[in-house]
Backbone as a chain_set.jsonl record, in Angstrom:
{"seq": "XXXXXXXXXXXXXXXXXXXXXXXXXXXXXXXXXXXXXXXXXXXXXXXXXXXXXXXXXXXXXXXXXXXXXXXXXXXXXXXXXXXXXXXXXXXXXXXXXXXXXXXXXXXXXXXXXXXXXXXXXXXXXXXXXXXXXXXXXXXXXXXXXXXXXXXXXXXXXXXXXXXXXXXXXXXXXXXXXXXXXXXXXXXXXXXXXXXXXXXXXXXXX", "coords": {"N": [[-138.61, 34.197, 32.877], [-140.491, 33.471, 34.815], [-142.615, 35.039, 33.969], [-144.366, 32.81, 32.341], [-144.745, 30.822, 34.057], [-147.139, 30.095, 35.401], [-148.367, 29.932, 32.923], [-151.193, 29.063, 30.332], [-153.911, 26.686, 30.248], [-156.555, 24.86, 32.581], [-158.111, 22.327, 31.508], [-161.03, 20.411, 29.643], [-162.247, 17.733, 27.576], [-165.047, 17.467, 25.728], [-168.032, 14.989, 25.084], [-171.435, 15.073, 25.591], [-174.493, 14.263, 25.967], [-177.673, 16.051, 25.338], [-179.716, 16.223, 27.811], [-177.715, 14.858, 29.326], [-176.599, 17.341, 29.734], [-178.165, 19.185, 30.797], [-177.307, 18.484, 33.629], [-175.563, 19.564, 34.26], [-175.712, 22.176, 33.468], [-177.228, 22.889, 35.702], [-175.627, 22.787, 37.694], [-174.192, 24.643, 37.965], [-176.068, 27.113, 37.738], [-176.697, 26.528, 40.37], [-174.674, 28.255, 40.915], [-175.474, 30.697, 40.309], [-174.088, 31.157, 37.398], [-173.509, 32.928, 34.681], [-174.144, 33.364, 31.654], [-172.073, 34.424, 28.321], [-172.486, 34.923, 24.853], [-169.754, 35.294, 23.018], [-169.589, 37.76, 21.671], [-169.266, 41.414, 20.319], [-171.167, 42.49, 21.581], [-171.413, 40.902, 23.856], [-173.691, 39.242, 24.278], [-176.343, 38.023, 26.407], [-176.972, 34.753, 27.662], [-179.948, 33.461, 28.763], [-180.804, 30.25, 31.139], [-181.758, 28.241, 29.423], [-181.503, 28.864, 26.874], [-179.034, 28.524, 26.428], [-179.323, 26.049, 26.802], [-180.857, 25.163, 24.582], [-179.12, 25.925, 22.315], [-176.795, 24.048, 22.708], [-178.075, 21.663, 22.568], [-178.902, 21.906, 19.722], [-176.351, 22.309, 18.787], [-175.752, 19.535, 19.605], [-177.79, 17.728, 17.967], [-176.902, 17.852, 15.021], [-174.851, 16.672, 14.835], [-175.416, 13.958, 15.896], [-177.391, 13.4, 14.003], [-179.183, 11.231, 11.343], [-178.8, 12.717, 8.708], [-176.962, 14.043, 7.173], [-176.809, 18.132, 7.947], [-177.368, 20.768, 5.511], [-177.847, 23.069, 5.865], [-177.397, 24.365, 8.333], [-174.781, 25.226, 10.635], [-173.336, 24.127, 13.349], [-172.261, 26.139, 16.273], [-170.945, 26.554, 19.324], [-170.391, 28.587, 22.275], [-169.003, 30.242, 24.822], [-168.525, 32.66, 27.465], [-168.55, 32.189, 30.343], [-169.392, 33.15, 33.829], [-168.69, 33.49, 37.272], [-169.778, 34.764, 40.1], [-169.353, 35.263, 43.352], [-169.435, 36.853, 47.256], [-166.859, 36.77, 47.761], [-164.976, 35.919, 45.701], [-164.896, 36.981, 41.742], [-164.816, 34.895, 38.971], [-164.8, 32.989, 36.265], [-164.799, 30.835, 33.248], [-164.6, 29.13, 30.131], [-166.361, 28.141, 27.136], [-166.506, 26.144, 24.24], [-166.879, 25.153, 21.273], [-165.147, 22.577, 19.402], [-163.361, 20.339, 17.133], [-162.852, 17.279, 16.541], [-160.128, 15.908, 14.297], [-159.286, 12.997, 11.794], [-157.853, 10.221, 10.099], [-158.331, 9.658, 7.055], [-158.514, 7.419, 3.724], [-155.329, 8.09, 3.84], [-155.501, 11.19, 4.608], [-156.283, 13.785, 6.204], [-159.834, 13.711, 6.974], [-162.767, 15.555, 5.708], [-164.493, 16.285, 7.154], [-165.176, 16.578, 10.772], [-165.335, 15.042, 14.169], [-167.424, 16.214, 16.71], [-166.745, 18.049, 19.787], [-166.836, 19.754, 23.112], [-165.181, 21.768, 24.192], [-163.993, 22.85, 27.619], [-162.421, 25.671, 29.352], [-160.435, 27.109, 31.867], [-158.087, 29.33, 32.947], [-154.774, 29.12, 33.786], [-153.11, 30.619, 35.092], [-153.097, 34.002, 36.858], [-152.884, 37.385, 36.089], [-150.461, 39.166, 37.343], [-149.799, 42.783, 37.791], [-147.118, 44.27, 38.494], [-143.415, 46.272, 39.061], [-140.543, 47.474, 38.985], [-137.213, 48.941, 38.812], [-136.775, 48.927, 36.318], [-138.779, 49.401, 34.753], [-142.423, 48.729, 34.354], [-143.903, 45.812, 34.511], [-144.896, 42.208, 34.638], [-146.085, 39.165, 36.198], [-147.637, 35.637, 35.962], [-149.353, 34.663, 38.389], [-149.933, 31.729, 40.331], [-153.164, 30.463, 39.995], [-155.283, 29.243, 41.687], [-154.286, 30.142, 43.993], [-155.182, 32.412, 44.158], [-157.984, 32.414, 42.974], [-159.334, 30.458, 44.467], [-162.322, 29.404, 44.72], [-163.46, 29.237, 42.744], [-161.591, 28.126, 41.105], [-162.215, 25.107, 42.68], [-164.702, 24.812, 41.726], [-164.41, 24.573, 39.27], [-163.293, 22.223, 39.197], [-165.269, 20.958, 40.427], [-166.855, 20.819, 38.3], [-165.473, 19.253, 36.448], [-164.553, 16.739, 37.397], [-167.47, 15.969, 37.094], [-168.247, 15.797, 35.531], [-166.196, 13.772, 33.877], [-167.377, 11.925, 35.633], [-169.433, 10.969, 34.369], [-168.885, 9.976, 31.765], [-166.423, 8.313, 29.346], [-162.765, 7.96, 27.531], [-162.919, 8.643, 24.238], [-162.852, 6.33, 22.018], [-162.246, 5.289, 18.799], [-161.902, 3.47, 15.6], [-160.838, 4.263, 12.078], [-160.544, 4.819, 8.737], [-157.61, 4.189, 7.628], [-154.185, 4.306, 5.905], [-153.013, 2.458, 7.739], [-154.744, 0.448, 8.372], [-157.359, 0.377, 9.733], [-156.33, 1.947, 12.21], [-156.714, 2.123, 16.023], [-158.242, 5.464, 16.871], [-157.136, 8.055, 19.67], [-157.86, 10.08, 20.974], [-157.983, 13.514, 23.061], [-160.827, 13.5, 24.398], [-163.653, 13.115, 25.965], [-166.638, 10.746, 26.656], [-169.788, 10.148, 26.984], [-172.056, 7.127, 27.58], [-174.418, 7.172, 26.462], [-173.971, 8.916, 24.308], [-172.087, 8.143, 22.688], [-173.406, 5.843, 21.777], [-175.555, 6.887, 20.465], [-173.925, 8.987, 18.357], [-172.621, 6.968, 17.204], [-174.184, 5.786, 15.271], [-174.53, 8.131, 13.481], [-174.507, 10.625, 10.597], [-171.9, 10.881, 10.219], [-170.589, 8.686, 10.768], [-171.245, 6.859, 9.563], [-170.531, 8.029, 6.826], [-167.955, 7.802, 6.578], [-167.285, 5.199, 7.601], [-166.61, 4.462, 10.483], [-165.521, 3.014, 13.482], [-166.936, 2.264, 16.578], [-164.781, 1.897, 19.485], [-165.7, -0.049, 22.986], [-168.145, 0.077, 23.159]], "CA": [[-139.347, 32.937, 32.741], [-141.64, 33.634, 35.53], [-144.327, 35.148, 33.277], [-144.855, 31.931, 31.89], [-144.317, 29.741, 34.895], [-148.222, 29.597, 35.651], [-149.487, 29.925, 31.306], [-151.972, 27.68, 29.908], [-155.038, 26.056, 30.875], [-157.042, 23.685, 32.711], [-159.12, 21.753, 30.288], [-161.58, 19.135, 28.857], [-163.076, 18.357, 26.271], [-166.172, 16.106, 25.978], [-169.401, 14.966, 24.236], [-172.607, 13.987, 26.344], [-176.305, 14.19, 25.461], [-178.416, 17.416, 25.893], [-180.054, 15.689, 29.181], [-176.641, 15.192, 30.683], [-175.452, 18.188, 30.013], [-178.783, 19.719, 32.143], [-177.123, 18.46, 34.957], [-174.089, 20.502, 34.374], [-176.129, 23.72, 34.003], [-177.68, 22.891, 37.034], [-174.15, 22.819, 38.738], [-174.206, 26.364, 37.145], [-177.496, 27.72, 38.465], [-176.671, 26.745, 41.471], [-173.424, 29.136, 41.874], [-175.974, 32.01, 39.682], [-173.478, 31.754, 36.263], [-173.91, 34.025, 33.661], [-173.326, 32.791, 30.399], [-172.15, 35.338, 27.596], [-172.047, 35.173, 23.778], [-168.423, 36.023, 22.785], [-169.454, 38.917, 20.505], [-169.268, 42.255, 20.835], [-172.065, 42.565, 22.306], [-171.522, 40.248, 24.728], [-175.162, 38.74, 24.393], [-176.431, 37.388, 27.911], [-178.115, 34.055, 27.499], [-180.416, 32.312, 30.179], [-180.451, 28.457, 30.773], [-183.194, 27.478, 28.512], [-181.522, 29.844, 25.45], [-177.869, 27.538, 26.477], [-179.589, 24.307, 26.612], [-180.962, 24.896, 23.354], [-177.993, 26.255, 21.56], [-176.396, 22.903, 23.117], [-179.125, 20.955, 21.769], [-178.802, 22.357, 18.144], [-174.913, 21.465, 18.405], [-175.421, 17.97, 19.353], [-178.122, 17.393, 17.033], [-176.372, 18.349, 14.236], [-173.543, 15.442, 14.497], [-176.114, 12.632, 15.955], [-178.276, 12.975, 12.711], [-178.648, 9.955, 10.422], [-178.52, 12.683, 7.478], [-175.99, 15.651, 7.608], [-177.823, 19.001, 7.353], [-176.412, 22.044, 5.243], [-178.515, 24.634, 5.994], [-176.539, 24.686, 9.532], [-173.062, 25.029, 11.031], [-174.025, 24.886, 14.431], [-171.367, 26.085, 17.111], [-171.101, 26.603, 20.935], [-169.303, 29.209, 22.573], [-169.701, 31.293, 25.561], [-168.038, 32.806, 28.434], [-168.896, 31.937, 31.969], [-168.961, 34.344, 34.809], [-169.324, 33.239, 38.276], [-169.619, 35.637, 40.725], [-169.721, 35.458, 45.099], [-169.089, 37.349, 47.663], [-165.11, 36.585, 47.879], [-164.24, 36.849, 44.252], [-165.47, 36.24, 40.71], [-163.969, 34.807, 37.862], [-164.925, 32.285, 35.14], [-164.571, 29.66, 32.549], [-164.987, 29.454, 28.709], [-166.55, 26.991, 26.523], [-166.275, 26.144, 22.793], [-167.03, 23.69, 20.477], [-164.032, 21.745, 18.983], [-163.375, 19.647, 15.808], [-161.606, 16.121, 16.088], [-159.696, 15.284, 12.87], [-159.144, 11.7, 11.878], [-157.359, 9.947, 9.339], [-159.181, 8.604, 5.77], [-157.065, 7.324, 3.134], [-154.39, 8.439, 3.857], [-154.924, 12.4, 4.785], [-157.629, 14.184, 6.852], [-161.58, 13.757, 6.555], [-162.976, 16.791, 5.546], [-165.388, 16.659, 8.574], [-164.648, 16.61, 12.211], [-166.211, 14.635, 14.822], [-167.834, 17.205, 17.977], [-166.5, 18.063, 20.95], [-166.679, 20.991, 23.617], [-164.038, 22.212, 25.353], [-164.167, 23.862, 28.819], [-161.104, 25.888, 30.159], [-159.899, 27.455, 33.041], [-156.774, 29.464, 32.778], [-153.75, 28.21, 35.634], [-152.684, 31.772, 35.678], [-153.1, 34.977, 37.52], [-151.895, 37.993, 36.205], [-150.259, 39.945, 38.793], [-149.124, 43.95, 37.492], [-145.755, 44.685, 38.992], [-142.995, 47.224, 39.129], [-139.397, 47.396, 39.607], [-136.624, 49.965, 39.163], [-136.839, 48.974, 34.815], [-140.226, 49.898, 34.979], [-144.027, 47.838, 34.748], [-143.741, 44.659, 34.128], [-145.992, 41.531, 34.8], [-146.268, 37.483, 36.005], [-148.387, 35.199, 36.769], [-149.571, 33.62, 40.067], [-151.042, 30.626, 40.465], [-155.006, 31.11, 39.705], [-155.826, 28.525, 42.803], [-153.689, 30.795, 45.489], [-156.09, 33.764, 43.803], [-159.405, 32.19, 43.046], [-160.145, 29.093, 45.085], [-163.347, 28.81, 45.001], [-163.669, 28.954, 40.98], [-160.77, 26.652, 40.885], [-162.527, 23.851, 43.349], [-165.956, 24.623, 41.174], [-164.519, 24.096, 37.544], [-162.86, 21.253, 39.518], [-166.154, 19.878, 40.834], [-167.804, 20.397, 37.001], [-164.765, 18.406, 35.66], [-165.513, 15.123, 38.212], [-168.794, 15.796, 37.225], [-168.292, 15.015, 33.645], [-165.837, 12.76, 34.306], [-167.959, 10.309, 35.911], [-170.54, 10.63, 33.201], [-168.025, 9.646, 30.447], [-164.938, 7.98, 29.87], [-162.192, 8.408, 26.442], [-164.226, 8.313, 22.959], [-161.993, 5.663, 20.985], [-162.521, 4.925, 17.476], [-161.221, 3.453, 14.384], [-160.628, 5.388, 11.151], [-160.261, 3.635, 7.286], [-156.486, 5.117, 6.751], [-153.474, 3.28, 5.5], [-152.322, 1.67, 8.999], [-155.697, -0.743, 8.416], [-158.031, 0.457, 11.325], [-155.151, 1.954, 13.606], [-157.447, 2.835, 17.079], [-157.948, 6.566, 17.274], [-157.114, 8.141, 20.898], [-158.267, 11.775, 20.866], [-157.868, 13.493, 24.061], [-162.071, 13.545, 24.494], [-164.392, 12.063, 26.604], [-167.787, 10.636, 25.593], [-170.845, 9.412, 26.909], [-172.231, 6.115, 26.636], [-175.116, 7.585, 25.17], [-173.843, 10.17, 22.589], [-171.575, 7.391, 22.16], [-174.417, 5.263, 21.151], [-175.616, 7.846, 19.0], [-173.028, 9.404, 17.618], [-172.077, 5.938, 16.633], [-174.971, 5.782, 14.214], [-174.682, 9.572, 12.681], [-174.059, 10.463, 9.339], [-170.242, 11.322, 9.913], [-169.888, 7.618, 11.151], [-171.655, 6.124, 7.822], [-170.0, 8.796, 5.89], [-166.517, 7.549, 6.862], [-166.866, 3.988, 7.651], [-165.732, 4.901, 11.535], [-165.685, 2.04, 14.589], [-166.585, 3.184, 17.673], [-165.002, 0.896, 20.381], [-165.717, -0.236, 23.628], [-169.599, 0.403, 23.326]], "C": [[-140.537, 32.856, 33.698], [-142.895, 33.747, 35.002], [-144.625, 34.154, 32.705], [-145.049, 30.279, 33.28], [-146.192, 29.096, 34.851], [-149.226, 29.807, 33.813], [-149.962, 28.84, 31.008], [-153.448, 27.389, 30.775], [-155.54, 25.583, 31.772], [-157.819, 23.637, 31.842], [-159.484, 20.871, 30.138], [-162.827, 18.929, 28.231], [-163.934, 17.214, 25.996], [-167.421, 16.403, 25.018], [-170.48, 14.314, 25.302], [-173.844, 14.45, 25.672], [-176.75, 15.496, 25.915], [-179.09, 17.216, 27.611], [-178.762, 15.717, 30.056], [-175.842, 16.194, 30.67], [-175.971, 19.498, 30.65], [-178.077, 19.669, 33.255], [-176.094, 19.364, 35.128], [-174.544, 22.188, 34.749], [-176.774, 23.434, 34.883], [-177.108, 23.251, 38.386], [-173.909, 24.452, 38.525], [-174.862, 27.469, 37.527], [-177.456, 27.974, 39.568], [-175.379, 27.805, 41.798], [-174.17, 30.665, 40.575], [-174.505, 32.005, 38.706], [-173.923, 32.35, 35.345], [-173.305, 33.226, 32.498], [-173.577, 34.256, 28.82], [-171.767, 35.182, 26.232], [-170.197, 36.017, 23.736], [-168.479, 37.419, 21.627], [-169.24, 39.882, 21.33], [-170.142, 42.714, 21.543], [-172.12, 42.007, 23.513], [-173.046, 39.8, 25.071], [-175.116, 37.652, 25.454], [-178.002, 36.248, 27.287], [-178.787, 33.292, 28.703], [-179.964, 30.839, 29.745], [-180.773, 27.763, 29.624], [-182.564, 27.878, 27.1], [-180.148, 28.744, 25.27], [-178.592, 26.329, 26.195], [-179.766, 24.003, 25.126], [-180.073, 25.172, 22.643], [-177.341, 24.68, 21.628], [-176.727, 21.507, 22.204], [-179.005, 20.766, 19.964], [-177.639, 21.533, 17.78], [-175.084, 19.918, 18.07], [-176.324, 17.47, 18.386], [-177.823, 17.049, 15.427], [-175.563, 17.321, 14.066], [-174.253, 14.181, 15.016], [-177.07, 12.378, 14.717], [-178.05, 11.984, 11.933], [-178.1, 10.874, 8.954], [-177.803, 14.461, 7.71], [-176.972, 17.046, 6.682], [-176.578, 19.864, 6.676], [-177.151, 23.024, 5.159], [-178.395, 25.552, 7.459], [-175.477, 24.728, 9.779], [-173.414, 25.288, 12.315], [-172.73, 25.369, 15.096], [-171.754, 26.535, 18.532], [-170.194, 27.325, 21.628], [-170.114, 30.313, 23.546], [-168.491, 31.095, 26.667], [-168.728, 32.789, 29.2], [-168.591, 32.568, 33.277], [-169.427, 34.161, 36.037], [-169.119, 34.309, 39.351], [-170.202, 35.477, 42.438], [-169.055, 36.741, 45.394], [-167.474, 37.831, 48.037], [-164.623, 36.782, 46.492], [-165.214, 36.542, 43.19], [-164.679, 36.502, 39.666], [-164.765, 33.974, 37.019], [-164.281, 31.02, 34.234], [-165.193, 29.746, 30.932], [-165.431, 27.996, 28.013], [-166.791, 26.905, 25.134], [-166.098, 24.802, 22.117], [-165.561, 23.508, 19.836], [-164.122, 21.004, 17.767], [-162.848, 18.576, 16.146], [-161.715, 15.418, 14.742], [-159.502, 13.478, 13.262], [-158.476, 11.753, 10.278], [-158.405, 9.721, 8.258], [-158.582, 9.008, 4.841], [-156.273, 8.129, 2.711], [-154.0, 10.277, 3.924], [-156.285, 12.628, 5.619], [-158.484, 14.15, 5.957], [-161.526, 14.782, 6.291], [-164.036, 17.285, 6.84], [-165.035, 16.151, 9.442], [-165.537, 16.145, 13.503], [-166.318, 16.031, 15.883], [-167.158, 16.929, 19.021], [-167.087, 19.144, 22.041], [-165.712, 21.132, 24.852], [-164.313, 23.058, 26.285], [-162.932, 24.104, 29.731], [-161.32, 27.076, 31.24], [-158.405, 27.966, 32.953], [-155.771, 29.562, 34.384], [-153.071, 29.888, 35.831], [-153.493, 33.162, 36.246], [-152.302, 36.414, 37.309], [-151.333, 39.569, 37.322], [-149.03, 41.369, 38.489], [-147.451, 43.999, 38.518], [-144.849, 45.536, 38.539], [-141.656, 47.55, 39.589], [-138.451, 49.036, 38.886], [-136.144, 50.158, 36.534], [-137.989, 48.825, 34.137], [-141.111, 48.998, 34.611], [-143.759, 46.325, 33.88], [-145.123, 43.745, 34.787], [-145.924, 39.723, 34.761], [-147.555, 36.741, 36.105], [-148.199, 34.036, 37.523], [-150.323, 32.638, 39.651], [-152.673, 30.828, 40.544], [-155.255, 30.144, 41.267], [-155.357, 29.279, 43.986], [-154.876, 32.101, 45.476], [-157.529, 33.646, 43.381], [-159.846, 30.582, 43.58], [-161.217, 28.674, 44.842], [-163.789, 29.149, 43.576], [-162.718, 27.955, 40.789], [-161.873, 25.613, 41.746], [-164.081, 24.09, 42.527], [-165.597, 24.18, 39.77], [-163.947, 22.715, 37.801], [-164.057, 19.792, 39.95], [-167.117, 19.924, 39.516], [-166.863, 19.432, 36.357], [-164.713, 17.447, 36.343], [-166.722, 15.068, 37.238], [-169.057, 15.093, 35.77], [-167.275, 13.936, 33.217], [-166.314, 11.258, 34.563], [-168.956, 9.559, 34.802], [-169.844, 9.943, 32.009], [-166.869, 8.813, 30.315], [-164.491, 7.969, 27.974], [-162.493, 7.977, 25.454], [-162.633, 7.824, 22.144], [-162.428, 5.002, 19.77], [-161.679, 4.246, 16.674], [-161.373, 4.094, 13.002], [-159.876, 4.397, 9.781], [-158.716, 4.638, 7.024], [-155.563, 3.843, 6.593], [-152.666, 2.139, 6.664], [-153.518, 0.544, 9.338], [-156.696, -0.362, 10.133], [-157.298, 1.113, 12.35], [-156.639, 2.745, 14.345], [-156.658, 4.564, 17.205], [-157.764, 7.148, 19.432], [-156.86, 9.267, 21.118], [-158.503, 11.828, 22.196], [-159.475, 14.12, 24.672], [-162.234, 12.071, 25.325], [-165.517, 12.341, 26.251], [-168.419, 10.079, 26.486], [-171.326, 8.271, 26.843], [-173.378, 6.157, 25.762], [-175.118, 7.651, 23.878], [-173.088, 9.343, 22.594], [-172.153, 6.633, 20.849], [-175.149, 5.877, 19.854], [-174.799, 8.485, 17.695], [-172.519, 8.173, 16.242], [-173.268, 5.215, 15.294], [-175.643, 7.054, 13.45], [-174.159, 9.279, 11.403], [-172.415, 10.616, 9.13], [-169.552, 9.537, 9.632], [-170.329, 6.478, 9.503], [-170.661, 6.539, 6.973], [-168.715, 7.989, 5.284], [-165.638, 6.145, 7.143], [-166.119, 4.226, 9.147], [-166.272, 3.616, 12.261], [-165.501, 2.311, 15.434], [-165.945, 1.316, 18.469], [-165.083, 1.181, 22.078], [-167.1, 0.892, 24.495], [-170.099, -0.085, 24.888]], "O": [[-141.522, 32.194, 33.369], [-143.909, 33.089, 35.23], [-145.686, 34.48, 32.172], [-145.405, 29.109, 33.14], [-146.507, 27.99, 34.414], [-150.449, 29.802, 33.67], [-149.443, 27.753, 31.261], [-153.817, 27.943, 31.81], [-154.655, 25.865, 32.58], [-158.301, 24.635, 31.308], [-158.679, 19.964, 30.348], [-163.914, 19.506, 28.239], [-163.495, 16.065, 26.048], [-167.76, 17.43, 24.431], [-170.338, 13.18, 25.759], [-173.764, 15.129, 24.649], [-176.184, 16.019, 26.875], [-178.888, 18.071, 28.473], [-178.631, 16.318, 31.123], [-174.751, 16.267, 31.237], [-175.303, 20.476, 30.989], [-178.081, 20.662, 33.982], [-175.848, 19.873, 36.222], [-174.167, 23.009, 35.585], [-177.359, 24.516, 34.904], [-177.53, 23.676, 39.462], [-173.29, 25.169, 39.311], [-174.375, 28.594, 37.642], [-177.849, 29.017, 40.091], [-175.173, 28.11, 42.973], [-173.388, 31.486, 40.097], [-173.662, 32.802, 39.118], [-175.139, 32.194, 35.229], [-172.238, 32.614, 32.464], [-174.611, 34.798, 28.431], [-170.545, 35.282, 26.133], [-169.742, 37.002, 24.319], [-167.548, 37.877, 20.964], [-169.058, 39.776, 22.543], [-169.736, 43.571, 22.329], [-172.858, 42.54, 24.343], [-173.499, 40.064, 26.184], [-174.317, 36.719, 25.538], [-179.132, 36.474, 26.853], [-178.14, 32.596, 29.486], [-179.308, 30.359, 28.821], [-180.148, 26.889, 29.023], [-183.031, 27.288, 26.126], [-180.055, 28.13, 24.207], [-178.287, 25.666, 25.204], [-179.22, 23.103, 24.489], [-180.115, 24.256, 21.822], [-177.381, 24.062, 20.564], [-176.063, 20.721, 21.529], [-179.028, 19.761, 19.253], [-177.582, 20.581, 17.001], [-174.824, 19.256, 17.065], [-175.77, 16.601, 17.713], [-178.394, 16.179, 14.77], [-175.532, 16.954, 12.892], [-173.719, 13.156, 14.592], [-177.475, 11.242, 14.469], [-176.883, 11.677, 11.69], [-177.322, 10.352, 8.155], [-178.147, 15.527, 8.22], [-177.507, 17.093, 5.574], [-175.384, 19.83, 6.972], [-177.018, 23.862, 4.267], [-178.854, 26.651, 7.769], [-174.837, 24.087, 8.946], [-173.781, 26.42, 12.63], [-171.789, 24.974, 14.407], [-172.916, 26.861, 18.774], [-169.075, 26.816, 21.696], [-171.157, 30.945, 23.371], [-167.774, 30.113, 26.86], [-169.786, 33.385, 28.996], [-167.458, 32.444, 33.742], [-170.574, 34.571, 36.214], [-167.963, 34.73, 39.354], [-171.405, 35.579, 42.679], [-168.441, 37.498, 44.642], [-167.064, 38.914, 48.454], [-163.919, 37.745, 46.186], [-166.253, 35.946, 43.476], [-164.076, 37.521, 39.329], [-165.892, 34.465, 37.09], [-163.322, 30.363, 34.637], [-166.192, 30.416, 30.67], [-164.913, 26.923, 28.322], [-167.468, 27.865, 24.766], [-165.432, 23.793, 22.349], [-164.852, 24.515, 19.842], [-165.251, 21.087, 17.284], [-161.664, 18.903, 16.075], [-162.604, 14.759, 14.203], [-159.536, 12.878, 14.336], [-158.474, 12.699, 9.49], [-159.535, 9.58, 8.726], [-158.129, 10.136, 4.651], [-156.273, 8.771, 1.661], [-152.932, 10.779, 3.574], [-157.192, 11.798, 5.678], [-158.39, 14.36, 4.747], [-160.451, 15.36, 6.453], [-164.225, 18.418, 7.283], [-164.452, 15.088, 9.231], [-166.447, 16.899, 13.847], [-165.392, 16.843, 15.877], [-166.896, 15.765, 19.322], [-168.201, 19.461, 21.625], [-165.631, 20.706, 26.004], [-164.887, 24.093, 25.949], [-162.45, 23.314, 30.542], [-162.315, 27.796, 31.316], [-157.513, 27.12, 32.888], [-156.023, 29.918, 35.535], [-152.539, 30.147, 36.91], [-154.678, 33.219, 35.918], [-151.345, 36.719, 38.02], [-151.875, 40.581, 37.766], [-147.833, 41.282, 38.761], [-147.365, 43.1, 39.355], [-145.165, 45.877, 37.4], [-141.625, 47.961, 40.749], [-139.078, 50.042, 38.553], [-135.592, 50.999, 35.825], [-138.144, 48.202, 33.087], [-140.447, 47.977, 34.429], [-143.455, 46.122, 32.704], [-146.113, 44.278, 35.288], [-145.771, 39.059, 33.735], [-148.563, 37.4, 36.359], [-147.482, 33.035, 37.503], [-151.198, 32.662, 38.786], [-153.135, 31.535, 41.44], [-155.475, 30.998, 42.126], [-155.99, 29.105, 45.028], [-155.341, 32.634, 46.484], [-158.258, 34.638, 43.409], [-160.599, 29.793, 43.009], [-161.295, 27.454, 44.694], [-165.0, 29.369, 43.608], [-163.079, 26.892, 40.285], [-162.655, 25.292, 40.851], [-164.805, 23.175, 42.919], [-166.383, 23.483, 39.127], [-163.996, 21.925, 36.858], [-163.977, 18.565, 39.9], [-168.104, 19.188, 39.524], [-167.445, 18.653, 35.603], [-164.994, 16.631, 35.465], [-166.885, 14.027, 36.601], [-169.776, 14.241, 35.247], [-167.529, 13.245, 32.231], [-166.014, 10.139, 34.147], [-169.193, 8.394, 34.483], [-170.592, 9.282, 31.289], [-166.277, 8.607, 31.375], [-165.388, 7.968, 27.131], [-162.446, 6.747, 25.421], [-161.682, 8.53, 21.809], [-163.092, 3.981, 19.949], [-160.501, 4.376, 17.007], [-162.505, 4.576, 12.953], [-158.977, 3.559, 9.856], [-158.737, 5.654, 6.33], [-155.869, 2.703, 6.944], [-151.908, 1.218, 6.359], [-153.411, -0.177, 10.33], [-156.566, -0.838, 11.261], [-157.65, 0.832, 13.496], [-157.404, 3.531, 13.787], [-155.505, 4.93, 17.43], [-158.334, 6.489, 20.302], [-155.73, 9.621, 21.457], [-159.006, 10.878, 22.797], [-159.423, 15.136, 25.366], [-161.709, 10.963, 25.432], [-165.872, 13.405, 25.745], [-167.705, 9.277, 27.087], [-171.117, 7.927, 25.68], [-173.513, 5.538, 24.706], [-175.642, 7.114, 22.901], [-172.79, 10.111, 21.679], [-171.821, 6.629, 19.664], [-175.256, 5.479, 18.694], [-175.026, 8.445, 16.486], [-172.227, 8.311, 15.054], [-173.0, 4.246, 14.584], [-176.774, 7.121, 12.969], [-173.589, 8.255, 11.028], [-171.831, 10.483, 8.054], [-168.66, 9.141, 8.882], [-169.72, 5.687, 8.783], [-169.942, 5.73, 6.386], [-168.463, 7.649, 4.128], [-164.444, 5.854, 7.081], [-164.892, 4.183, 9.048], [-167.306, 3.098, 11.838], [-164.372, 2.674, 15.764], [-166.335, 0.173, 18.231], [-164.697, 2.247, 22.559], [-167.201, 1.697, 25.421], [-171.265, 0.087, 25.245]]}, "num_chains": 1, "name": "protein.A"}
C-alpha cells in the first residue's frame, strides 16, 4: 500500500481572462519556465507563443457566435529548473458538463487545469527484487512545491467558484463544479454563445 500512499495530484482548475493570466506567466518568467507542447516533439514555446495559444482558447468560449472552423485546446508541460532541483507542472484545458433536459449538453463550458503530482517516485530494492514507492514530492522538491503553491494563491485571489444554473428536470438546480472563475471571464463568459445556446444562469455576478 505504500506505493500509493503519496498518488494523485495537486490541482486546480480555473477560467480568467488572457490579461490575468499574463500575470501568471509572469510568475513563470520569473523562475525561467519552459513551457513544452506535449507532442512528440516536445515543441518549446516562448511567452508570447503561450499567451496567444491562451488567448485563442478563451476566445473561443467568450464569443457571442460559436466558431467551427476551431477546436481550440491548451496543453503544455512546465519545466522549472534552479540550482537545487527541477521539476514541473502540467496544464490542460478541461470540459465542464452540465445538465439540459434531462441528460448532458453536448458542449462543455472551459476550464484549465494545473497539476502537480504529491508523489515522488523513489526506485528500491529488497531481497524479492526492484520494486518502487512514493515519497512525498514536498520532502523532495520544495521549492516547486512552495512555487505551484504560490501560483495557486495567486489564482485564487483572482477568482472565486464559477456557479451556475442549468435548464434540467430539477428546475434550475445550482451547478457547483469544482472551478474557479474570474469576475471578468465571468462577465463574459456569461454572455457567450454556450450561455445563449443553453439558457445557463451565471450566479453571484
Amino acid at each position: 500500500m505504500d506505493k500509493l500512499k503519496n498518488s494523485g495530484f495537486y490541482k486546480l482548475r480555473f477560467f480568467i481572462t488572457p490579461e490575468e493570466f499574463k500575470s501568471l506567466l509572469q510568475l513563470l518568467e520569473h523562475r525561467q519556465a519552459q513551457f513544452h507542447r506535449t507532442n512528440a516533439a516536445r515543441t518549446e514555446h516562448d511567452y508570447n507563443q503561450v499567451y496567444e495559444e491562451y488567448q485563442t482558447f478563451y476566445q473561443y468560449f467568450v464569443a457571442g457566435e460559436k466558431r467551427d472552423d476551431i477546436h481550440p485546446f491548451f496543453v503544455y508541460s512546465i519545466s522549472i529548473a534552479s540550482d537545487q532541483e527541477s521539476s514541473g507542472f502540467f496544464v490542460r484545458n478541461e470540459g465542464v458538463s452540465f445538465p439540459y433536459h434531462g441528460q448532458w449538453a453536448e458542449d462543455e463550458l472551459p476550464c484549465i487545469l494545473i497539476s502537480f503530482p504529491k508523489g515522488f517516485q523513489v526506485n528500491l530494492e529488497d531481497e524479492k527484487g526492484k520494486y518502487y514507492i512514493y515519497e512525498d514530492i514536498r520532502d523532495h522538491k520544495p521549492l516547486t512545491y512552495t512555487f505551484f503553491d504560490e501560483i495557486r494563491d495567486s489564482i485564487k485571489k483572482m477568482t472565486k467558484p464559477l456557479r451556475f444554473s442549468a435548464l434540467d428536470a430539477e428546475a434550475m438546480k445550482e451547478q457547483k463544479p469544482s472551478v474557479r472563475i474570474s469576475h471578468d471571464a465571468m462577465h463574459k463568459l456569461s454572455q457567450s454563445w454556450i450561455f445563449s445556446k443553453y439558457r445557463l444562469v451565471i450566479h453571484g455576478k
